[in-house]
C-alpha positions as CSV (number, residue, x, y, z in Angstrom):
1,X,17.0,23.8,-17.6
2,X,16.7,27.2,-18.2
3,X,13.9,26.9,-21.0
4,X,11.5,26.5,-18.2
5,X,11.9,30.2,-17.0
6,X,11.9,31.1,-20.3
7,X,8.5,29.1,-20.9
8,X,7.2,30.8,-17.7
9,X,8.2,34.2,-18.7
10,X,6.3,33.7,-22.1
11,X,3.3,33.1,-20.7
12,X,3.1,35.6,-17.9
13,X,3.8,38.1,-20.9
14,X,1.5,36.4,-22.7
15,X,-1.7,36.2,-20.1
16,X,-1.1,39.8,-19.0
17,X,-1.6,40.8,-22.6
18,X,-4.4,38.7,-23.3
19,X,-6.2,40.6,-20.1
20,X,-5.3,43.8,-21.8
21,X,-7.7,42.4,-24.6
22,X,-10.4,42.2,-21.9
23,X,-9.2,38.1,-21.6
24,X,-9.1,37.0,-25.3
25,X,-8.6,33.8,-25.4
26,X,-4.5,32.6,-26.6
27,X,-4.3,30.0,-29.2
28,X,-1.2,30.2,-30.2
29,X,2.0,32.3,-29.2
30,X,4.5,33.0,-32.3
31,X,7.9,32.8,-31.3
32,X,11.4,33.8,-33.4
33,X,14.9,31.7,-32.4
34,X,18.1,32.0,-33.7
35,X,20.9,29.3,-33.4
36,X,22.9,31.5,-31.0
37,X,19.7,32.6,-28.0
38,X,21.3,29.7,-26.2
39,X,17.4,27.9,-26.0
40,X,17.4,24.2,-27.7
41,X,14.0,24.5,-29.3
42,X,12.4,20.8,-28.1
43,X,12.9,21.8,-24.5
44,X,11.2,25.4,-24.9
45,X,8.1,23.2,-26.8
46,X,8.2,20.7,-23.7
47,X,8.5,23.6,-21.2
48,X,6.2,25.7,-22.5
49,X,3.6,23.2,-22.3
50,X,4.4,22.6,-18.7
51,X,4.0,26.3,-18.3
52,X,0.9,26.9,-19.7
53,X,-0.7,24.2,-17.6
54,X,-3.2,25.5,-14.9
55,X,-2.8,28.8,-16.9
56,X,-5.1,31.5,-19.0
57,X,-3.1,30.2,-21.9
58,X,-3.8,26.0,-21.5
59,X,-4.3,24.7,-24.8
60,X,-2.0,27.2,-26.8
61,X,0.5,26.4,-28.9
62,X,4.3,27.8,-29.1
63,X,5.3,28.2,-32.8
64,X,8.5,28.8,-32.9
65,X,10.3,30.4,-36.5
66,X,14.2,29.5,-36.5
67,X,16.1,32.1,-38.0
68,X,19.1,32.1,-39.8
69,X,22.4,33.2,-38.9
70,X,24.0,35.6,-40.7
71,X,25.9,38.6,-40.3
72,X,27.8,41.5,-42.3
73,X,31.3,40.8,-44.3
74,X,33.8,43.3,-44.5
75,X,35.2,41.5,-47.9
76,X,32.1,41.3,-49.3
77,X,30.1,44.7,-48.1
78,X,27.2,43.1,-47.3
79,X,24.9,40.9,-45.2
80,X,26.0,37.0,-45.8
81,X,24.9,33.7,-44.5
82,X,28.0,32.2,-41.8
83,X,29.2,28.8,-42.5
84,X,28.0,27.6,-39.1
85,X,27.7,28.5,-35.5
86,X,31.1,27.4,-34.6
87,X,32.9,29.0,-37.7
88,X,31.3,32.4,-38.2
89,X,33.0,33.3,-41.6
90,X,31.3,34.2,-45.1
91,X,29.6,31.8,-47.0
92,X,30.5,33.2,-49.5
93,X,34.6,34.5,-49.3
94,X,35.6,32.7,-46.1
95,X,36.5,35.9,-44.8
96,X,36.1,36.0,-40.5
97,X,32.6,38.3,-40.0
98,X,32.8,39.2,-36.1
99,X,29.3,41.8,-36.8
100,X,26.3,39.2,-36.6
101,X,23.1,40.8,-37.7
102,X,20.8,37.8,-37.3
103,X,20.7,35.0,-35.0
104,X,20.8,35.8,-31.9
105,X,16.6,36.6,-31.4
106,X,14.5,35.1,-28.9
107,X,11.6,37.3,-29.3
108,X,7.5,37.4,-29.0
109,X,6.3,37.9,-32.5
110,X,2.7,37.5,-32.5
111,X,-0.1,35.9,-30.4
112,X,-3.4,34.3,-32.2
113,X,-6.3,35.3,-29.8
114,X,-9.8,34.1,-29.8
115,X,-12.2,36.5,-28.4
């Protein structure tokens, strides 16, 4: 289960910034996920709670902001939702759009500190 190196790496990034703050308490740890990072979202939750055990940041919370998966159509000439992870092809036209612009994230957004 790779969510739990994940988890770990989240809140080492997490504590050492917190310290930065001159040790601000973390509540909370804001989180964007798109359907192709490869992380299943339950295990990260489950994981990151494991993590954050015995650590500066026991107690926070993960929220985590699924985004959407889109990417740009060459029929079209812009930006369009896919039709799913399996079939990436316009919403819209049906056309086959290989250029994904959004979906793939699996980034630190914000941190809610407590000081």
């Amino acid at each position: 289960m790779h969510e739990l190196s994940i988890a770990l790496s989240i809140v080492e990034t997490a504590a050492e910034q917190a310290e930065r703050l001159g040790g601000a308490q973390v509540l909370a740890v804001h989180l964007k996920l798109g359907p192709l990072a490869g992380v299943v979202k339950e295990a990260l939750l489950g994981s990151y709670e494991l993590a954050t055990e015995n650590s500066p940041l026991a107690g926070s919370k993960l929220v985590i902001v699924e985004t959407a998966l889109r990417a740009y159509c060459p029929q079209c000439m812009q930006e369009r939702a896919v039709v799913s992870v399996t079939e990436i092809c316009c919403l819209e036209c049906g056309t086959p759009t290989p250029q994904i612009t959004s979906g793939r994230e699996l980034e630190v957004t914000a941190m809610e500190i407590s000081q």
